[in-house]
C-alpha positions in Angstrom: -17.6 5.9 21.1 -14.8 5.1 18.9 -11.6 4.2 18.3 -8.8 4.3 16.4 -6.7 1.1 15.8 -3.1 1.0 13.8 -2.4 -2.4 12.6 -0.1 -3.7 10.2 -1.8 -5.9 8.1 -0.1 -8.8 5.6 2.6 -6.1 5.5 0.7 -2.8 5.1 0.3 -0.2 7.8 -3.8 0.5 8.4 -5.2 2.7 10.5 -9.2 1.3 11.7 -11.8 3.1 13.0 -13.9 1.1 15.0 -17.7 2.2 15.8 -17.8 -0.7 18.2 -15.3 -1.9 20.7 -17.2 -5.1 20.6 -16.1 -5.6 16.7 -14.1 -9.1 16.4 -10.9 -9.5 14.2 -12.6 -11.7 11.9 -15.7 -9.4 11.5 -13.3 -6.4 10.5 -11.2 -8.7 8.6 -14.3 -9.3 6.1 -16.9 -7.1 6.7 -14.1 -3.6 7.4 -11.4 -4.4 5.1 -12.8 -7.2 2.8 -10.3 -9.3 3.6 -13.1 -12.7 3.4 -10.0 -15.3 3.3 -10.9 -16.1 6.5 -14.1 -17.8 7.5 -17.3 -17.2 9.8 -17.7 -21.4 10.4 -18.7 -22.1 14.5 -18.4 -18.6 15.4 -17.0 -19.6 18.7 -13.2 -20.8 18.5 -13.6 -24.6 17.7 -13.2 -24.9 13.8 -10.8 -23.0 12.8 -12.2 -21.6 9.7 -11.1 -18.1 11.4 -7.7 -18.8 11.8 -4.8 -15.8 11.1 -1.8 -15.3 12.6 -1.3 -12.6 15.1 2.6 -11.7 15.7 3.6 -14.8 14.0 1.2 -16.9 16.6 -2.9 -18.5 15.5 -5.5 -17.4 16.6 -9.4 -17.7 15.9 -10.2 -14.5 14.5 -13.8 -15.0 16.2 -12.6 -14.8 19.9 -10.3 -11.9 19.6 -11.6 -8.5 19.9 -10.2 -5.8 17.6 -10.1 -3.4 20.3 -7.2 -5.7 22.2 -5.2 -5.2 19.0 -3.5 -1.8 18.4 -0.5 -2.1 17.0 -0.4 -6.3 15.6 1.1 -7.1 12.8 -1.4 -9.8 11.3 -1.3 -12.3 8.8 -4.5 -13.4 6.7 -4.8 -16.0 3.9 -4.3 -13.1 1.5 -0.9 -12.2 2.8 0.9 -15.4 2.5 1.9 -15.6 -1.4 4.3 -13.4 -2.4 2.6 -12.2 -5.9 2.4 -15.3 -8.0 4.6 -17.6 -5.6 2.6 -19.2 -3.2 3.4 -19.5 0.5 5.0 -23.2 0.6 2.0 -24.7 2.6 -0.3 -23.5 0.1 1.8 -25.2 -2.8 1.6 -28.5 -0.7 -1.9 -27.9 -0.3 -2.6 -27.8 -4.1 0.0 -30.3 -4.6 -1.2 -33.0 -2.4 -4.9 -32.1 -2.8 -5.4 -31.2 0.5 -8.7 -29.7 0.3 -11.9 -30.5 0.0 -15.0 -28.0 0.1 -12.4 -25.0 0.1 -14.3 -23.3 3.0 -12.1 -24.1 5.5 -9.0 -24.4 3.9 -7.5 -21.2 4.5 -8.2 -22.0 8.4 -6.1 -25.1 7.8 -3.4 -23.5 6.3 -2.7 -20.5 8.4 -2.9 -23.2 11.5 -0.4 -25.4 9.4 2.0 -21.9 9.0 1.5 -21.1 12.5 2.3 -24.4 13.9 5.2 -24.4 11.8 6.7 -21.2 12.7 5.8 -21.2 16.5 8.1 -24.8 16.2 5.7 -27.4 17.4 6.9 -29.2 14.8 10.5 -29.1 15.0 12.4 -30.2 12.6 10.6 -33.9 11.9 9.1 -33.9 8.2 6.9 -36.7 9.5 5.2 -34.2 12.3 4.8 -31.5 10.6 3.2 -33.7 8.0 
């Protein structure tokens, strides 16, 4: 059995065909739509290599089924910059040499967007920091 998804993903309308209902987010991320920002680390929620945002909110790509998302509009790594600019946690990122191996680092920065815009931070530069 399959089924038809439409989601709108980092801005563009997609309609996904999925062969299996047990496909995760993350595994049709990279392996449907070759969208590999996002990472395969623990496979079970607790790294956060996997992270996107999901209407505007984190998640670990790796827990989510695909199925349970007709009609999201998600967010990957890819769809941050807008052409050449880069997303302003991204420029802090390079700026402040916040990375180290690079595999999790797109994890860390969609958590860092997410946090931001859900407003756990507030407004305190040194929180958010």
């Amino acid at each position: 059995m399959s089924l038809a998804l439409t989601l709108r993903i980092n801005g563009q309308a997609r309609v996904v065909e999925l062969d299996d209902l047990r496909t995760t987010l993350l595994d049709l991320l990279r392996e449907g739509l070759g969208l590999t920002g996002a990472k395969k680390g623990c496979d079970r929620g607790q790294c956060g290599a996997c992270t996107v945002l999901v209407d505007g909110r984190r998640i670990n790509a790796c827990l989510a089924l695909a199925a349970s998302l007709d009609g999201a509009e998600i967010t990957t790594i890819e769809g941050l910059a807008h052409g050449e600019r880069l997303h302003p946690v991204q420029a802090a990122f390079l700026a402040h040499d916040g990375l180290q191996c690079g595999f999790c680092t797109p994890g860390q920065i969609m958590s860092a967007v997410g946090l931001i815009a859900e407003g756990h931070g507030g407004d305190d530069p040194e929180r958010i920091r």
